[in-house]
N, CA, C and O atoms as a GROMACS GRO file, in nm:
protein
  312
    1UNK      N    1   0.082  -0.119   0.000
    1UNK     CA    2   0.000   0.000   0.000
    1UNK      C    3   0.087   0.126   0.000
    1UNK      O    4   0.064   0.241  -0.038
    2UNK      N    5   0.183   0.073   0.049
    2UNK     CA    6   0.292   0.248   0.068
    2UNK      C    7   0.383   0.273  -0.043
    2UNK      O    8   0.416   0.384  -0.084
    3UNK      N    9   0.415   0.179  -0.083
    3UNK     CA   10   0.454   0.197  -0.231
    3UNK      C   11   0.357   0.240  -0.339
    3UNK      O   12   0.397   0.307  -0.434
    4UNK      N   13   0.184   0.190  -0.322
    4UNK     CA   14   0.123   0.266  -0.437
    4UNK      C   15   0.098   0.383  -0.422
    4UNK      O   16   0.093   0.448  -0.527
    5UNK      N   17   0.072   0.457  -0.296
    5UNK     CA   18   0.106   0.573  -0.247
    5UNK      C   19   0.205   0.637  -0.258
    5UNK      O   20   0.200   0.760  -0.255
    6UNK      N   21   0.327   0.565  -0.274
    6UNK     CA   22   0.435   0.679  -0.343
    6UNK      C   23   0.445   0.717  -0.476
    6UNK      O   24   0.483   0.825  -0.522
    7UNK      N   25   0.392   0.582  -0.552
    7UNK     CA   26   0.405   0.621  -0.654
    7UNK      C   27   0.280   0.677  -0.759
    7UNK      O   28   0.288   0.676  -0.882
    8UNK      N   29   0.161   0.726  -0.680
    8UNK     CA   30   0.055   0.785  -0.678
    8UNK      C   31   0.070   0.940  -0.651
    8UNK      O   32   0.014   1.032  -0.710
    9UNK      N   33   0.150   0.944  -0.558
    9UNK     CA   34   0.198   1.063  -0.492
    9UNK      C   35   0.272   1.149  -0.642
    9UNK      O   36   0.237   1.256  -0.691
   10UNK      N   37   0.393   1.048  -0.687
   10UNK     CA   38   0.509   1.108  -0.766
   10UNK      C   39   0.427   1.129  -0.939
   10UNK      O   40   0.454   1.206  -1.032
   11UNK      N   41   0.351   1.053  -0.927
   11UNK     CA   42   0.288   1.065  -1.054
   11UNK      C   43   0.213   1.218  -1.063
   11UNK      O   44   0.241   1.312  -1.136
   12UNK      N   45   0.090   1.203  -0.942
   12UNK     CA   46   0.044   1.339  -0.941
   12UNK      C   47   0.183   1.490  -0.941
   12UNK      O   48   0.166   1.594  -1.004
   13UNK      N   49   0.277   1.466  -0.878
   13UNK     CA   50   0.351   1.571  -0.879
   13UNK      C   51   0.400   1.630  -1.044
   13UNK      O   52   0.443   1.739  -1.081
   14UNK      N   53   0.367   1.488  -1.126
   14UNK     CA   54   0.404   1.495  -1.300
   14UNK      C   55   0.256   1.543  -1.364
   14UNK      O   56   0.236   1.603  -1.469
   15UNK      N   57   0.167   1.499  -1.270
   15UNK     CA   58   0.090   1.559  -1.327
   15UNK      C   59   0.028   1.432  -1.440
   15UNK      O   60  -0.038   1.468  -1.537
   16UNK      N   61   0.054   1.297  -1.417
   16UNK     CA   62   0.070   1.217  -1.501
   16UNK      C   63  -0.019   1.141  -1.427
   16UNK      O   64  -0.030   1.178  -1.310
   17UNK      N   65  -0.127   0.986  -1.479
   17UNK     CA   66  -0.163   0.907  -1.424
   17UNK      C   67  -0.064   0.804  -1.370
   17UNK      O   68   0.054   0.838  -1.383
   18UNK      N   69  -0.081   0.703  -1.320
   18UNK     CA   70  -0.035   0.567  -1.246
   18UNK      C   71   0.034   0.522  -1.353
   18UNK      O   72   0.149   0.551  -1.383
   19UNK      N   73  -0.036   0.458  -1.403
   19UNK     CA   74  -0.026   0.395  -1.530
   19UNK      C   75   0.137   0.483  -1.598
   19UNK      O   76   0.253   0.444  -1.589
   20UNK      N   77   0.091   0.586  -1.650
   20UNK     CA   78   0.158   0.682  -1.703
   20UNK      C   79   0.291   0.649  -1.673
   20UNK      O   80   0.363   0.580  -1.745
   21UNK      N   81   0.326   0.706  -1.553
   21UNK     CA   82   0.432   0.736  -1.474
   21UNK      C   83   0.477   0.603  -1.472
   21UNK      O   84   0.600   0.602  -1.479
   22UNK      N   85   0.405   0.435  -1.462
   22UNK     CA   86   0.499   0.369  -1.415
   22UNK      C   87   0.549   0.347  -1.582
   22UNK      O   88   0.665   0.312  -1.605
   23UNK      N   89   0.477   0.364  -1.666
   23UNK     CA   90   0.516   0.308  -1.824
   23UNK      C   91   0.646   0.391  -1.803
   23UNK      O   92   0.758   0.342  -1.786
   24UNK      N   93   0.620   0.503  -1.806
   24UNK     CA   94   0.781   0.618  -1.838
   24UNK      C   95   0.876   0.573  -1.754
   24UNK      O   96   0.990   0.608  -1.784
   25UNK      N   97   0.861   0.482  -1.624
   25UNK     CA   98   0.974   0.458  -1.524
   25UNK      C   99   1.026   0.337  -1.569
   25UNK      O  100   1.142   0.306  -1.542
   26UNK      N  101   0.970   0.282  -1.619
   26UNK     CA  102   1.026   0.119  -1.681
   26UNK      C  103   1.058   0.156  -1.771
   26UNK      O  104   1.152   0.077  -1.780
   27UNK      N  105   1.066   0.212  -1.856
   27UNK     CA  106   1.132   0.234  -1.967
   27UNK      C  107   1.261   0.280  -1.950
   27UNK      O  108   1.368   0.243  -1.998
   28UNK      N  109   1.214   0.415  -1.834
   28UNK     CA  110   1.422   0.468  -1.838
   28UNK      C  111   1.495   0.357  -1.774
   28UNK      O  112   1.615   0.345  -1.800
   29UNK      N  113   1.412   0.240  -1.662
   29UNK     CA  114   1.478   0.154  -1.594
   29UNK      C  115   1.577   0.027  -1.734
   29UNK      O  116   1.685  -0.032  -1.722
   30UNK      N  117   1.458   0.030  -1.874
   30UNK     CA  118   1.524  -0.047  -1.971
   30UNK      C  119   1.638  -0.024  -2.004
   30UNK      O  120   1.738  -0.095  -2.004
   31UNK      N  121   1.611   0.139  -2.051
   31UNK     CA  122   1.692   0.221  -2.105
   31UNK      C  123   1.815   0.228  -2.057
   31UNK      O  124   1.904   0.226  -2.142
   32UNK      N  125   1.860   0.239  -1.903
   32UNK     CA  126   1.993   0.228  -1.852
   32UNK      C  127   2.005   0.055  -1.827
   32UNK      O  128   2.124   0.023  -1.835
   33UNK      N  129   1.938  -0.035  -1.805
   33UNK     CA  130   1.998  -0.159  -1.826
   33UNK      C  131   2.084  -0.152  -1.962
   33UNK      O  132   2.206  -0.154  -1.980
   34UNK      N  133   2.006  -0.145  -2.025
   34UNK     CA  134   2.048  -0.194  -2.222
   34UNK      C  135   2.157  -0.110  -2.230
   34UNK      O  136   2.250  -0.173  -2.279
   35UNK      N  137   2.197   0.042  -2.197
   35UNK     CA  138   2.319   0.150  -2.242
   35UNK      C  139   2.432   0.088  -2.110
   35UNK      O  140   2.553   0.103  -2.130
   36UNK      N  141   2.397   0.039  -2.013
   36UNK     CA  142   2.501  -0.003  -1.920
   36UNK      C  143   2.564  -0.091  -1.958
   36UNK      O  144   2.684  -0.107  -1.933
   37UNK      N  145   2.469  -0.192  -2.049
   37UNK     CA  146   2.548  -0.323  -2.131
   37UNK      C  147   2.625  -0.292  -2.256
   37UNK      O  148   2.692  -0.381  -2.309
   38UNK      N  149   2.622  -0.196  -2.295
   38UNK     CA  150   2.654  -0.190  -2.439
   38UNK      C  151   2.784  -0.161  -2.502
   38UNK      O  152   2.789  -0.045  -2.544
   39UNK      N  153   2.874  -0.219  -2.520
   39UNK     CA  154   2.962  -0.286  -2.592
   39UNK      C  155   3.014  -0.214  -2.724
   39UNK      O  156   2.982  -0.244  -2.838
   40UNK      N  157   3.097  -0.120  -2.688
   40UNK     CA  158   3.247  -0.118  -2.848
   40UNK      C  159   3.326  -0.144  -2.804
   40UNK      O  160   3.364  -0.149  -2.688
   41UNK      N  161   3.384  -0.177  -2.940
   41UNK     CA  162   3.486  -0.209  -2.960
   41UNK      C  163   3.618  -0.141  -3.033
   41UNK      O  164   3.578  -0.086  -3.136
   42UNK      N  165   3.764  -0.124  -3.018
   42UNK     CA  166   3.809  -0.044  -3.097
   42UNK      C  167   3.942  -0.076  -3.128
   42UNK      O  168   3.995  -0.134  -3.034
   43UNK      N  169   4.024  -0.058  -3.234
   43UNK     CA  170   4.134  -0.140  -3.275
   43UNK      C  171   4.269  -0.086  -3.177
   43UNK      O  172   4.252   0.007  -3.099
   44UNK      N  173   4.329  -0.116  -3.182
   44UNK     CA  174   4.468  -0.091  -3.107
   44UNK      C  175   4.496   0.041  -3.076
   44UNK      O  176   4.528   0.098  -2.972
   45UNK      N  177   4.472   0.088  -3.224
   45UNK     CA  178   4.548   0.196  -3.243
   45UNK      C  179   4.443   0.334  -3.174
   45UNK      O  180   4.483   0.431  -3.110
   46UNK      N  181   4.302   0.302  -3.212
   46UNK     CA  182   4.205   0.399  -3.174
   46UNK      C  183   4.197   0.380  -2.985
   46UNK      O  184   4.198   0.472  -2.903
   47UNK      N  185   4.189   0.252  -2.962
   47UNK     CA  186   4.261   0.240  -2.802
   47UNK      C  187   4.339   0.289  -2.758
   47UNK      O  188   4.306   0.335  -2.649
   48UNK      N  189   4.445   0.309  -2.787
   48UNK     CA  190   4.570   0.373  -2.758
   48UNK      C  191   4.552   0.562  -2.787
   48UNK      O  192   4.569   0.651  -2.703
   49UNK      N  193   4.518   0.575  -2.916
   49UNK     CA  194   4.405   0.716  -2.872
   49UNK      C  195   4.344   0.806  -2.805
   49UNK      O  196   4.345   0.929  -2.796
   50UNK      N  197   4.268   0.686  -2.741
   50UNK     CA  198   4.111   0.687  -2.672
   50UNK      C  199   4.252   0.731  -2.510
   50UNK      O  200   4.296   0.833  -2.457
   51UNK      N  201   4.263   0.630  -2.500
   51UNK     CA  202   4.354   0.630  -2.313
   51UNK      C  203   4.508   0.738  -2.348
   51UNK      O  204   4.599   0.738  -2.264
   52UNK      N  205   4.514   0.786  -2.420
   52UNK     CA  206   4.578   0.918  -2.455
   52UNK      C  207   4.509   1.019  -2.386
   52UNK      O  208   4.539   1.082  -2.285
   53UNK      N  209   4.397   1.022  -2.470
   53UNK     CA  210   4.299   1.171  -2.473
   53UNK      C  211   4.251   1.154  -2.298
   53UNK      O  212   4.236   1.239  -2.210
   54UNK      N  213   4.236   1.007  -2.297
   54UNK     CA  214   4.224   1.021  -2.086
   54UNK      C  215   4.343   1.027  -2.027
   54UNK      O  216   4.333   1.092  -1.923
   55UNK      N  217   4.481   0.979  -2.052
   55UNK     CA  218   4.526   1.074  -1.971
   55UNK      C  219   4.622   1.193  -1.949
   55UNK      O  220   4.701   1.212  -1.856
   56UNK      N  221   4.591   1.283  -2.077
   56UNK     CA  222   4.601   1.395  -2.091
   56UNK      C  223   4.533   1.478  -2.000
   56UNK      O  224   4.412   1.458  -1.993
   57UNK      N  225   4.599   1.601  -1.901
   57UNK     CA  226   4.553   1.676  -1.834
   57UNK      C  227   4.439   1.743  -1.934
   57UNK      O  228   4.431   1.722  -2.055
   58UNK      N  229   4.354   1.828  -1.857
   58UNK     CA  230   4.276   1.930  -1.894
   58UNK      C  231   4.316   2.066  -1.955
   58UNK      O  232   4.404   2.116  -1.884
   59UNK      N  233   4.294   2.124  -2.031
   59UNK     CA  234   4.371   2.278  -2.080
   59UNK      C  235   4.290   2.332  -1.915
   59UNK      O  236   4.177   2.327  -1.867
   60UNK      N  237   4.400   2.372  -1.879
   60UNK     CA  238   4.326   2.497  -1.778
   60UNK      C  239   4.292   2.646  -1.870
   60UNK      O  240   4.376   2.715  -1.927
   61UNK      N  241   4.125   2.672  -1.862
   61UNK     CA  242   4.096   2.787  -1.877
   61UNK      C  243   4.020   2.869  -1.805
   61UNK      O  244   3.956   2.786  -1.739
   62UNK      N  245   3.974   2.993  -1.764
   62UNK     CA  246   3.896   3.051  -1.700
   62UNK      C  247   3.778   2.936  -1.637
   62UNK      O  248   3.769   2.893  -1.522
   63UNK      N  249   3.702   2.908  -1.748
   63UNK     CA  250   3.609   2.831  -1.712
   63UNK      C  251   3.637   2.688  -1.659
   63UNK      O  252   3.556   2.616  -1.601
   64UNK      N  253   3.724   2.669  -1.679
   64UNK     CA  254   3.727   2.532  -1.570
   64UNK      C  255   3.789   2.573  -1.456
   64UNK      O  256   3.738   2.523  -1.356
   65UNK      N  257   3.880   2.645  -1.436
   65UNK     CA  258   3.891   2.721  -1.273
   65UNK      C  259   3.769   2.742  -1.241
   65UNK      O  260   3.749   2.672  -1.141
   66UNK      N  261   3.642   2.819  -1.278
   66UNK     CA  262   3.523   2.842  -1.235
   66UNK      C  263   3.448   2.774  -1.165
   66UNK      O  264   3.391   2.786  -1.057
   67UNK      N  265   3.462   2.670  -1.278
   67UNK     CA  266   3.381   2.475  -1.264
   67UNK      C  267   3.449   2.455  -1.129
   67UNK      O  268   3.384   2.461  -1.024
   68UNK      N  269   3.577   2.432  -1.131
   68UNK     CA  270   3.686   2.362  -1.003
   68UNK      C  271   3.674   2.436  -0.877
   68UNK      O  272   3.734   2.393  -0.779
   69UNK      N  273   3.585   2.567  -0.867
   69UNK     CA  274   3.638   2.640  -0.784
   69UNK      C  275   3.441   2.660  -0.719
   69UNK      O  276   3.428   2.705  -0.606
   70UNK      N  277   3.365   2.639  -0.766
   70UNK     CA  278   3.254   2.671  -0.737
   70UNK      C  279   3.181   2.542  -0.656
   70UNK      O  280   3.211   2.426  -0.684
   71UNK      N  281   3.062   2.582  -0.528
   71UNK     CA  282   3.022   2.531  -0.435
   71UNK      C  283   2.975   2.432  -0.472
   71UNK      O  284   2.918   2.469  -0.574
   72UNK      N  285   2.949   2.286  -0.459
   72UNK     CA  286   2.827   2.248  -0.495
   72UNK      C  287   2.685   2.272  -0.434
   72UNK      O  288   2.669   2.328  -0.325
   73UNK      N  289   2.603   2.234  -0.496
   73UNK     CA  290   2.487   2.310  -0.461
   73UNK      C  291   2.423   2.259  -0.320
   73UNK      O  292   2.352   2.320  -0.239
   74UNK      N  293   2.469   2.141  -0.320
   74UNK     CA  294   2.448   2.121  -0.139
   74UNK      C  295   2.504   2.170  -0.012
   74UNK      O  296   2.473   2.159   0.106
   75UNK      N  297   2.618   2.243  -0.095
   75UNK     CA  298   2.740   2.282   0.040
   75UNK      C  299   2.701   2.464   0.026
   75UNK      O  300   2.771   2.548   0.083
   76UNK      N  301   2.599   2.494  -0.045
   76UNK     CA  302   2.573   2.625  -0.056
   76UNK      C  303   2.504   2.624   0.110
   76UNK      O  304   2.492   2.525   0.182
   77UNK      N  305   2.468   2.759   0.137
   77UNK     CA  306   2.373   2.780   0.248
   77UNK      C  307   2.263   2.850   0.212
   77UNK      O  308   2.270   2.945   0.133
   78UNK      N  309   2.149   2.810   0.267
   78UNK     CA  310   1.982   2.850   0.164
   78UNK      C  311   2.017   3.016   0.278
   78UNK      O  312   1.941   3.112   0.272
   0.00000   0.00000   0.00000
């Protein structure tokens, strides 16, 4: 019962029926199963590439000092 109540609750907050809301929730639940599984592949050379470009530092520019330097939004104070 407290689960259809929550999810009675979260639906109305969408503004969406039961139904609605659980179709759209199983779906994103598919949606990250299937993209969590999913599989390339890449030859040596594009590998070797790929773990280059990771571990190459970042260009420091204005904006990523900004990014690096700013609160997150939980550690703000309301």
């Amino acid at each position: 019962m407290r689960q259809r109540d929550l999810i009675d609750q979260a639906a109305a907050r969408q503004g969406r029926s039961r139904s609605d809301f659980m179709l759209a929730a199983s779906c994103k639940a598919a949606e990250d199963v299937l993209l969590d599984q999913t599989f390339f592949g890449l030859s040596e050379d594009r590998f070797a590439e790929f773990q280059a470009l990771l571990d190459t530092p970042p260009v420091v520019s204005p904006r990523l000092l900004r990014t690096l330097s700013a609160k997150a939004p939980w550690d703000k104070k309301r």
